[in-house]
N, C-alpha and C positions, 0 to 999 in steps of 0.2 A: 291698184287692186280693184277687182269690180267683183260687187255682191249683190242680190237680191234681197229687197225687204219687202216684207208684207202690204197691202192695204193698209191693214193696222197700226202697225210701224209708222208708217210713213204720215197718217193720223196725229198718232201720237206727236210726231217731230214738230209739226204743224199747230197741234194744241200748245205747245212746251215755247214753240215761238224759235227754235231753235235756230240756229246760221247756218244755212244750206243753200244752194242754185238749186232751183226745182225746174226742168227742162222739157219741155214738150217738145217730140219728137216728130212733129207732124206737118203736114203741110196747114198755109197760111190760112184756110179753109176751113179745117179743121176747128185749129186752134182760136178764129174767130166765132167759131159757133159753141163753143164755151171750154173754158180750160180752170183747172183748179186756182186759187187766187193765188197773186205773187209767180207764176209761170212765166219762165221765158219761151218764147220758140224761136226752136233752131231744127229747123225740118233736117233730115238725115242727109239729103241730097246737098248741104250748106253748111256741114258741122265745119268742116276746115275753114271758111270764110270766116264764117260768123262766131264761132266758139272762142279764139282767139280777142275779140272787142269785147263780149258780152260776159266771159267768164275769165275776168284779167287774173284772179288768183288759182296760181297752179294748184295750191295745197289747200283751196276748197273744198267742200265735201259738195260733191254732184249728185242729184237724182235724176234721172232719167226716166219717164215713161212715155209711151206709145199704145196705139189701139194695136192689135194685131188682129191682122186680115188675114181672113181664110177662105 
């Protein structure tokens, strides 16, 4: 199932300390030039490599964000 949460939301989850993969979606670049704490990156062009080692439990709960370019 994939759903959208707020900023807020995902805040919260964060304060609460809760068990989540928090996912940067970005290039390596990116994601060195600051990413929220506890983030992994798995740039979009590398999800089947990478997602596979990085996120071993299928029945995790994933977050995913990205900047979006316009």
């Amino acid at each position: 199932m994939v759903a959208t949460i707020t900023r807020d939301e995902l805040k919260s989850k964060l304060e609460r300390r809760e068990k989540f993969f928090l996912v940067e979606a970005l290039d390596a670049e990116h994601y060195n030039r600051g990413h929220l704490p506890g983030a992994i990156n798995i740039p979009m062009d590398r999800v089947k490599e990478l997602a596979p080692k990085l996120l071993p439990d299928r029945n995790a709960q994933v977050i995913t964000y990205c900047m979006n370019k316009l």
